[in-house]
C-alpha positions, 0 to 999 in steps of 0.5 A: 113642653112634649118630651120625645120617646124614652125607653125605660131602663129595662127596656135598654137592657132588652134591646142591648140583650137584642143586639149582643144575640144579633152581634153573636150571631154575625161573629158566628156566621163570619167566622163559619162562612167568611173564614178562615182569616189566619194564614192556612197550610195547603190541605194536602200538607195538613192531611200528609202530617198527619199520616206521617203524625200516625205513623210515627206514632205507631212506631214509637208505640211498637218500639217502646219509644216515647212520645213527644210532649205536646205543643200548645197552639196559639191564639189567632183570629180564627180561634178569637172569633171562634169563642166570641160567638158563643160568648156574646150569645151566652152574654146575651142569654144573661142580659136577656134574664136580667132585663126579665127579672127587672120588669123589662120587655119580654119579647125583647128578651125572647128575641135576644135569647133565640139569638144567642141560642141560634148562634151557640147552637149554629156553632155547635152544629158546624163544627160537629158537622166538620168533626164528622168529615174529619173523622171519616178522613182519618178513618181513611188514613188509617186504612192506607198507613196498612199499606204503607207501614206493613205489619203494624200497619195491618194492626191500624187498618183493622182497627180503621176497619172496625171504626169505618164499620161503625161509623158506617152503622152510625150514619147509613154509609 
């Protein structure tokens, strides 16, 4: 009696290794791409909290006044999904040894491990992309607290101007 084909145990690991990078790097892609999925404030509200956010701040600094106590933020979809991606990449990294170190497939374990690798890594480089915009807008909040606030905000402004200086060093800007 012919049996059909039936991969070894090892291989199993190595193709779930495959599927967990290939599934890693789907989350990554839809949360970059397709989100965000939570409900979001408009742009311009965000951006004009935190000018307020830096001016009272500001205030507080110069009068002495305290601070007020951070609000932890919760979880929703869009931070769900945003640690799952490098999670299942890291998973699969993980199995993709395991399935190695028990003689399994090495291609399938170098094709799991590029795909965890390529997902961590994609959300690594969004988000360092995103936090070099975001710093290049609170450089230019700062610049125009100095016209809003008056003395103090001469203070903020140079210091805006001598991060601007820098960043545009930094990056040819």
């Amino acid at each position: 009696m012919a049996q059909g084909f039936r991969p070894a145990g090892d291989m199993r690991l190595g193709m779930l290794a495959v599927l967990m990078g290939a599934t890693a790097l789907l989350v990554a892609m839809i949360h970059i791409f397709g989100g965000p999925f939570a409900p979001q404030q408009p742009v311009g509200v965000s951006i004009g909290e935190i000018a307020g956010d830096i001016r009272a701040s500001a205030w507080r600094a110069v009068t002495g006044a305290p601070q007020p106590a951070p609000v932890p933020r919760g979880w929703d979809i869009d931070r769900v999904l945003g640690l799952a991606g490098p999670v299942i990449g890291a998973l699969a990294i993980g199995l993709a040894a395991i399935s190695v170190s028990r003689r399994g497939s090495t291609r399938l374990a170098a094709m799991a491990t590029g795909l965890g690798l390529s997902a961590i890594t994609f959300q690594f480089i969004w988000w360092l992309a995103v936090l070099m915009a975001c710093v290049a807008l609170l450089i230019s909040i700062v610049e125009a607290v100095g016209d809003i606030f008056g003395p103090v905000g001469d203070l903020l402004t140079g210091i805006g101007g001598f991060f601007s200086g820098l960043f545009d060093g930094l990056f040819g800007g």
